[in-house]
N, C-alpha and C positions, 0 to 999 in steps of 0.2 A: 504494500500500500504506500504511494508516494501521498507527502505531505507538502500542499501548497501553503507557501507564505506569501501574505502580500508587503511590500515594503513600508516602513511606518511614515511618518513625515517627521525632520527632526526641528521642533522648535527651537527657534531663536532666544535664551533664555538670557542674553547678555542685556536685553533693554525692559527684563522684567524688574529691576532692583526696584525697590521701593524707599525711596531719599524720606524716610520719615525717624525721625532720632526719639530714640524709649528711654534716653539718658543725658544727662548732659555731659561734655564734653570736659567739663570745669571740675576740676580736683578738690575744688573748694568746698572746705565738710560742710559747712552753714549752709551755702546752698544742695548739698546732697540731703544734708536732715528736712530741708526746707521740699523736697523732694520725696522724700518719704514721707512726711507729714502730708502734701494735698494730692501724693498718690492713693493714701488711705482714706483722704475726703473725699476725691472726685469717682471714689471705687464705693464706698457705705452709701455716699446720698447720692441724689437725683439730680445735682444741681450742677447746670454746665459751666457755672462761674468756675468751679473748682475744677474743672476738666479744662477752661481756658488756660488758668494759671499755672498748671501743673504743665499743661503744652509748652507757655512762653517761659517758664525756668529752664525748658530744655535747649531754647534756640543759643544759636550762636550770638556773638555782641551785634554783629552788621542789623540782627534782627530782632536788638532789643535797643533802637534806638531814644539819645534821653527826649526829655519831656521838659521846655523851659516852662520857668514859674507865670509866666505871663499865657500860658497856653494853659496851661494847666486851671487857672486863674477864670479863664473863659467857658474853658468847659462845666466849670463849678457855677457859675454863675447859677442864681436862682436853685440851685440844690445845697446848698452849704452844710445842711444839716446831714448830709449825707458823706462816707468816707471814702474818697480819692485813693481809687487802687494802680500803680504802676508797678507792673515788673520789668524794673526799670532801672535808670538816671533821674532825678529830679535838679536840673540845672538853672541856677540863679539867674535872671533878666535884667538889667539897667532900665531896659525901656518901660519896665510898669514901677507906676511908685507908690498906689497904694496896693498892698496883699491884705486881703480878704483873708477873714480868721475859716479858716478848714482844717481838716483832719484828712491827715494822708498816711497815707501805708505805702511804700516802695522801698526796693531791695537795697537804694542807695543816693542818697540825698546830700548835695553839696555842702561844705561849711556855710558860704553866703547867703544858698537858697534855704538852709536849715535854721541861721540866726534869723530869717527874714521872717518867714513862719511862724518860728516863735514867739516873736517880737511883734507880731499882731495877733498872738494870743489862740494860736492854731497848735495843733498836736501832729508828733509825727509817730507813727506806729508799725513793729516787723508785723511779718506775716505770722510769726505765730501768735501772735496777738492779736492780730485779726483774726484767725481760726476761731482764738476761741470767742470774740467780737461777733464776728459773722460766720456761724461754720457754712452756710450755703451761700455768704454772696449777698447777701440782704440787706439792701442800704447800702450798697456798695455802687458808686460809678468806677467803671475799667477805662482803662485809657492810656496809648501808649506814643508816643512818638511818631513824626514823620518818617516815614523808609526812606523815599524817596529824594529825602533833603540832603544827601552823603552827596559829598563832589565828584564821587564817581559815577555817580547816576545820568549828572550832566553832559559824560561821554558816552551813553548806550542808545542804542536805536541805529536807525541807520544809517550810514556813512557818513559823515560830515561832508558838505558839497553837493551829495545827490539831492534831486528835486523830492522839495518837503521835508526834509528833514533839517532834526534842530539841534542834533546834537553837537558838543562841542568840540572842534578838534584839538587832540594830545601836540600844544605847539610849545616849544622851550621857552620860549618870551613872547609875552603879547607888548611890541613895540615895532615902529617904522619897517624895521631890517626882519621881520619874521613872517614867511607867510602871507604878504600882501598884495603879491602880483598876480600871476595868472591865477584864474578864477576867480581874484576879487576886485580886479577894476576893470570897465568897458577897454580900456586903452592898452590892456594887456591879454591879447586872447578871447575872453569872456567876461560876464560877469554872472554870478550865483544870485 
């Protein structure tokens, strides 16, 4: 009795990986207990606040960017009574002069922006204090920083030159002698 085989198809398993991080990357025991602690909250309750925050302690820094006190300031507006969660940066502002007395919670809050806080009668609080403050997240606004705001942002998309686009090109000096000729004036070539 001969046995037919038929050929199988062999999947392509190299663009299966799955870019999602189940730990963080950071050595730092505070943030690993900080870890453990709203791994066991967002695993007991229902509450996706603690499934947020357990995610954003995982990211890398590019993807925990800070939060100025003047942004921060805005978003609070009209909720004040309520506590200001970053997992985060909380960086001091020039440009606002009066702070609004809030209660904030993030992983790490400047001297400046920390005397400022204070000094208008506002509280700064860890996460484990909020845990036990809000173990689901209740009364809590989230809020994190611009991604987008990093100066290397300003160079993604497409090609600097091509039609439509905005990006900026990687030039050694922006002066006279760099980059100014063909493609940027009508009297040389083109213009963009």
């Amino acid at each position: 009795e001969t046995h037919r085989f038929t050929m199988g198809i062999d999947i392509k398993h190299k663009h299966k990986k799955l870019h999602k991080r189940t730990e963080p990357t950071s050595e730092d025991p505070y943030i690993r207990l900080l870890v453990k602690l709203y791994r066991f909250l967002a695993r007991r309750t229902d509450s996706k606040f603690n499934q947020v925050v357990l995610k954003r302690l995982f990211m890398a820094r590019t993807k925990r960017p800070p939060l100025s006190l003047s942004k921060l300031a805005r978003h609070m507006r009209g909720q004040e009574t309520k506590i200001a969660v970053v997992v985060g940066t909380v960086t001091d502002d020039v440009r606002i002069h009066k702070v609004p007395k809030i209660t904030l919670c993030a992983l790490r809050v400047t001297e400046g922006a920390r005397a400022r806080i204070i000094k208008a009668g506002g509280s700064i609080i860890t996460f484990d204090q909020l845990a036990l403050r809000a173990p689901k997240g209740q009364g809590t606004v989230l809020l994190q920083g611009s991604r987008t705001a990093r100066e290397a942002f300003s160079h993604f998309g497409p090609a600097p030159g091509t039609p439509g686009s905005s990006a900026k090109p990687y030039v050694r000096s922006k002066g006279r002698k760099f980059e100014r000729a063909r493609g940027r004036r009508k009297s040389t070539g083109f213009k963009v």
